[in-house]
C-alpha positions in Angstrom: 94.0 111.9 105.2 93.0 108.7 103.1 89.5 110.4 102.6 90.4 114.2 101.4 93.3 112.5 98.9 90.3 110.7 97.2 88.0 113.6 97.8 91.0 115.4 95.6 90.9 113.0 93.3 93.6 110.8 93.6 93.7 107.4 93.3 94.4 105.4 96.3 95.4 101.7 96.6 93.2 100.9 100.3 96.2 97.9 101.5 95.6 98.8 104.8 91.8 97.7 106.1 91.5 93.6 106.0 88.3 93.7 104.9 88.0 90.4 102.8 86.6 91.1 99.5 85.9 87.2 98.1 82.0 86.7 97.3 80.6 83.6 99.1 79.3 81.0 96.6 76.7 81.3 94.8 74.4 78.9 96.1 74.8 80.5 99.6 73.8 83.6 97.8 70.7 81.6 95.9 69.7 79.8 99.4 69.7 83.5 100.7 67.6 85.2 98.4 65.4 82.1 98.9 65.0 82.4 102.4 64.5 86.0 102.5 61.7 86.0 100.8 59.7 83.2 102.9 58.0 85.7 105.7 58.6 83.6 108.4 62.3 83.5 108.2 62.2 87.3 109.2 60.9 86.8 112.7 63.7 86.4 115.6 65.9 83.5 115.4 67.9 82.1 118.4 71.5 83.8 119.6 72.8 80.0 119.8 72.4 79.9 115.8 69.6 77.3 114.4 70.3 74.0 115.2 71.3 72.5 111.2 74.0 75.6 111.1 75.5 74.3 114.8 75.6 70.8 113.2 76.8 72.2 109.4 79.5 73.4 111.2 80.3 70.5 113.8 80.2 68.6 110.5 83.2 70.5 109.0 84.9 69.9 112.3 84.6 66.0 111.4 85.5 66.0 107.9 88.4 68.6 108.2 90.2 67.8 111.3 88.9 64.4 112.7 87.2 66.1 115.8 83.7 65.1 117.0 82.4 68.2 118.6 78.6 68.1 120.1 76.6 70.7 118.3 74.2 71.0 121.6 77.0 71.5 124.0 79.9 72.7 122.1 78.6 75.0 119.9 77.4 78.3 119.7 77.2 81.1 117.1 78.7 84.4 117.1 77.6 87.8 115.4 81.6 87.6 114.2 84.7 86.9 116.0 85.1 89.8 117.2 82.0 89.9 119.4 82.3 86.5 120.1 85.3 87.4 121.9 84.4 90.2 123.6 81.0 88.5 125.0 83.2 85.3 125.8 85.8 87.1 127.7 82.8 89.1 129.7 81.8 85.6 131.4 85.5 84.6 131.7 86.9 87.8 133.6 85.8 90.5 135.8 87.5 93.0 137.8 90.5 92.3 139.1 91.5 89.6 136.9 94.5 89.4 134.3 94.5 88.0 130.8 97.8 86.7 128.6 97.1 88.5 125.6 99.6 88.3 122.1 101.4 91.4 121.3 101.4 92.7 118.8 97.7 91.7 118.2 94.7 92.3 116.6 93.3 95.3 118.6 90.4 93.4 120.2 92.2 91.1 121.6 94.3 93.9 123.5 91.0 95.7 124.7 88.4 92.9 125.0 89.9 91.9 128.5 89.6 95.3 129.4 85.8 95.3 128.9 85.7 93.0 131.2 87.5 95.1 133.7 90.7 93.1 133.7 94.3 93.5 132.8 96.7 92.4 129.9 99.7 90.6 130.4 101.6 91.0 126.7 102.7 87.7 125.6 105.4 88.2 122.4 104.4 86.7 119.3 105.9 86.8 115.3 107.0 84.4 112.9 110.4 83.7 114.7 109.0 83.8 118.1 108.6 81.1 120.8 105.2 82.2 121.8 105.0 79.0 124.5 108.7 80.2 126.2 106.9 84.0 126.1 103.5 83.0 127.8 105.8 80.7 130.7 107.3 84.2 131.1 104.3 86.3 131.2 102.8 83.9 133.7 105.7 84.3 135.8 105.4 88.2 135.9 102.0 88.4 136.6 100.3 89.0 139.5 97.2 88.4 140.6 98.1 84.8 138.1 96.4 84.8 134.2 92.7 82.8 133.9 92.7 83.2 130.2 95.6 82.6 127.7 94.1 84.1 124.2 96.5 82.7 121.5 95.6 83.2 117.5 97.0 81.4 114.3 97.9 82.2 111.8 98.1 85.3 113.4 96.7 88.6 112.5 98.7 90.8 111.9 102.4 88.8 112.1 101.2 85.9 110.2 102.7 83.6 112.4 101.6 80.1 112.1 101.6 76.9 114.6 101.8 73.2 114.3 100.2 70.3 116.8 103.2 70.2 118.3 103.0 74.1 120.0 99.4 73.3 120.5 100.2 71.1 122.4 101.9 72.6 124.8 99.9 75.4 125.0 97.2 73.0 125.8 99.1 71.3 128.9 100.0 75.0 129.8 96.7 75.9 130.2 95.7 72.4 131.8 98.7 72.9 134.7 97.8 76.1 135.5 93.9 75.7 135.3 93.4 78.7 132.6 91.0 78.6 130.1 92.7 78.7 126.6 90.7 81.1 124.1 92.1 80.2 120.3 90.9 82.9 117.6 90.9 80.7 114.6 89.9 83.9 112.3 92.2 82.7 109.6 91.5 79.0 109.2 90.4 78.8 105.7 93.7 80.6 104.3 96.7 78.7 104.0 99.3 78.5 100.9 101.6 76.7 99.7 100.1 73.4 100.9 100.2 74.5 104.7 96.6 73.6 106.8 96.3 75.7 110.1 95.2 73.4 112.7 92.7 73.4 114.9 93.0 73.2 118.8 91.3 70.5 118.9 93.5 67.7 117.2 95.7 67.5 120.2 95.1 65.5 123.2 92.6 67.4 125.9 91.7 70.4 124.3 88.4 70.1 124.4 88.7 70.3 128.5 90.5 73.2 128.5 89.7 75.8 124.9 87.6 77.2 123.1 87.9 78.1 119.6 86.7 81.2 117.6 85.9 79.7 114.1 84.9 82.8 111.4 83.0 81.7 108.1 84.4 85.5 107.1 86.9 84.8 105.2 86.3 81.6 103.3 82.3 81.0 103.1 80.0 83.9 104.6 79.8 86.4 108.0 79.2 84.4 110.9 81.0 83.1 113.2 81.0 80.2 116.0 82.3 79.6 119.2 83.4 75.7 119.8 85.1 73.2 122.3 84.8 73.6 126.3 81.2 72.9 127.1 80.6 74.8 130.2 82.5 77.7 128.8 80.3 78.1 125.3 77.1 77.3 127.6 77.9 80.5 129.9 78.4 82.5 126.5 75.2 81.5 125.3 73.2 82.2 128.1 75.0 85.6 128.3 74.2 86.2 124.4 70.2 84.9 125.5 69.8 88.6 127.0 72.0 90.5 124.0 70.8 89.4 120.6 68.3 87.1 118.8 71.3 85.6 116.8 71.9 87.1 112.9 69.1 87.1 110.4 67.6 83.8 109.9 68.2 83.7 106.4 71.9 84.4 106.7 72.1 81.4 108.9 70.1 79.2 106.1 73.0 80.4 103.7 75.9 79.8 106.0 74.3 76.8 106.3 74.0 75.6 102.8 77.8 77.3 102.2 79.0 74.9 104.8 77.3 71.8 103.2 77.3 72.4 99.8 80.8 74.7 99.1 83.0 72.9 101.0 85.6 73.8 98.0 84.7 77.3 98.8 87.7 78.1 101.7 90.0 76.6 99.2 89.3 78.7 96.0 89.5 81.8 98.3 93.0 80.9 99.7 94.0 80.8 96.2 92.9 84.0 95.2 94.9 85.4 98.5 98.1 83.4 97.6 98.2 84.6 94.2 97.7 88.3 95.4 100.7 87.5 98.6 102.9 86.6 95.6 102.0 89.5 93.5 103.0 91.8 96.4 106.0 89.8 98.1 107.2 89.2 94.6 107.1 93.3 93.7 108.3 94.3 96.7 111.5 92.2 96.3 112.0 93.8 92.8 111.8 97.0 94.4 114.5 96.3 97.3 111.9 95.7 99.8 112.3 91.9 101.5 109.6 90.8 103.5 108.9 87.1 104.9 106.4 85.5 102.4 103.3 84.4 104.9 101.8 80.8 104.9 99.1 82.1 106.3 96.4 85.0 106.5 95.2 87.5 104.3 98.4 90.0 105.3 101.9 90.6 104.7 103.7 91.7 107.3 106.8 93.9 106.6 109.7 95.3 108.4 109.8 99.0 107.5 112.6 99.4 105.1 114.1 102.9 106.0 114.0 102.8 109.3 111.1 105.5 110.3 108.1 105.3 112.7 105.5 103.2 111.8 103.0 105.9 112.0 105.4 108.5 109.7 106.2 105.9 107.5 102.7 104.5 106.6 101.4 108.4 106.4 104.3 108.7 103.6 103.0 106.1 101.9 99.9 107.2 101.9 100.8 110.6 100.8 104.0 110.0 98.3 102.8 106.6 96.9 98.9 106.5 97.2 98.8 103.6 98.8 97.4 103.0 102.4 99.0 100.7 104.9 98.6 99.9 108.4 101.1 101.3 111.0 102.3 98.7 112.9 102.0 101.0 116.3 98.2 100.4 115.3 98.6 96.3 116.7 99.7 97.4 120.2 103.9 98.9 121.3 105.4 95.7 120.2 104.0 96.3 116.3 106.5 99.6 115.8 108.8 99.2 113.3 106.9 97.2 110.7 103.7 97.7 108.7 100.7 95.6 107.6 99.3 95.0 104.3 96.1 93.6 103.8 95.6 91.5 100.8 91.9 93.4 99.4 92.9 94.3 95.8 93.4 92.5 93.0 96.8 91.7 91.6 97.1 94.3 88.9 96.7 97.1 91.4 99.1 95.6 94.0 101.3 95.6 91.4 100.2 99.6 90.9 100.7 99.7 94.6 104.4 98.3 94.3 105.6 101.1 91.9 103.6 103.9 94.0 106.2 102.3 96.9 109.3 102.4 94.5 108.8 105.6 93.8 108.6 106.2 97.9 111.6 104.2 98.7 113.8 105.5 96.1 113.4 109.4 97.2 116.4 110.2 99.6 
């Protein structure tokens, strides 16, 4: 639908793909060009990532959140997060097993146990929701019992955010019931209003018991790593040893310098992303629309106003007001009655996109 209204000529405002739009610095893109044109930078590189990118990376660990993580042992690279994941839950489950899985979620995180042949147990999770009470639940109702608890904040697409203190106990959860706690950390780099999104690994014995997905996607460049348990990230790697030869080399000589150099770089892109989350949470309440104001993500994640499916709704939208959302439905059962916007355009056409939605709203 989104394709034959622009093939007609409309204009639509694309809200509904989080596909981050903020360039990496420029002396990542400098170091790139650089690198690409050495010739010996194009032969195959190593799926564990080069060894100055595992310790650029160990090194923001350090500086940011006071964790000393081995770049040998507790480090590998990812393509992205997503097929981090997926690899990482391929040498974690098989057949048979069961996974506690957020809902609603991100959709990999819903079908990447499945890939491994194992089940979901849906674990509730939101802004005003006690995701620790809900996986004590889930554990409860599942049999054969969970060996992975995947947990992700700030949390696509809810925007719910944690503290130490729920880390914590998600931590000695996982540690009393010998599960392997798998911590999608897509959305490090963008907090607002002051608010840092912790890492696992500042509270006590997580390094025994998680891993953590950490994306260079949003704030620096496209890779990714996976850190902390070292027996875990060594089973990945030698699983990603038969799948790929790690990204282009020169794109891990950029990350690389992006890490070291730009280390103002996450912060200068969660301010763009505030300023656009204002410009939409601000219109929308002008418009009669409330909708929580996120500390966290690039997303906005709204309760649908008039009380329609989340599919019927966001097609509306699409159709009446020009602007494309994401049907919550789309983030797994527990997602209906709310969409998702994704924070991609600029502020002058969110605030196009809030008066394509007045329009919508205010037609009986």
């Amino acid at each position: 639908m989104k394709l034959e209204l622009r093939r007609a000529g409309d204009d639509i405002i694309d809200l509904g793909f989080g596909n981050p739009d903020v360039a990496p610095p420029e002396v990542a893109v400098e170091k790139l060009r650089e690198a690409a044109l050495l010739p010996r930078n194009h032969r195959y590189s190593s799926s564990r990532g080069l060894p100055n990118l595992r310790a650029a990376v160990c090194e923001l660990y350090r500086e940011r959140y006071g964790v000393g993580l081995d770049p040998e042992r507790e480090a590998t690279m990812a393509l992205g997060a997503k097929e981090g994941l997926v690899h990482l839950l391929w040498v974690l489950l098989g057949p048979g097993d069961v996974a506690l899985v957020p809902s609603p979620s991100y959709p990999i995180h819903l079908f990447a146990p499945g890939f491994a042949g194992a089940a979901v147990q849906r674990v509730p999770v939101g802004p005003e929701v006690d995701f620790v009470a809900g996986a004590h639940e889930a554990w409860e109702a599942s049999h054969p019992r969970p060996r992975v608890l995947i947990a992700s904040f700030p949390h696509n697409p809810t925007t719910a955010t944690t503290d130490r203190a729920q880390l914590q106990q998600l931590v000695d959860f996982a540690r009393e019931r010998d599960l392997v706690l798998v911590h999608d950390f897509a959305y490090a780099d963008l907090g607002f209003d002051g608010y840092r999104p912790p890492s696992v690994f500042e509270v006590e014995g997580a390094r025994d018991v998680a891993v953590e997905l950490y994306s260079l996607t949003k704030g620096f460049s496209r890779i990714a790593f996976v850190l902390g348990r070292a027996d875990v990230v060594a089973a990945l790697a030698r699983l990603k040893s038969y799948l790929d030869y790690g990204s282009f080399q020169p794109l891990q000589i950029a990350a690389t310098v992006a890490l070291r150099e730009a280390r103002d770089q996450p912060a200068q892109a969660a301010s763009v992303y505030e300023g656009r989350r204002n410009a939409l949470c601000d219109g929308l309440t002008r418009i009669g629309w409330e909708v929580p104001r996120p500390r966290a993500t690039m997303f906005v994640w709204a309760p649908i106003p008039t009380g329609e499916p989340s599919s019927e709704f966001a097609l509306r939208a699409l159709r009446e007001g020009h602007v494309a959302v994401s049907p919550g439905s789309g983030f797994g059962v527990d997602g209906e009655g709310f969409v998702r916007f994704a924070l991609v355009e600029n502020e002058q056409r969110i605030a196009q996109a809030v008066r394509g939605l007045r329009a919508l709203l205010q037609k009986p």
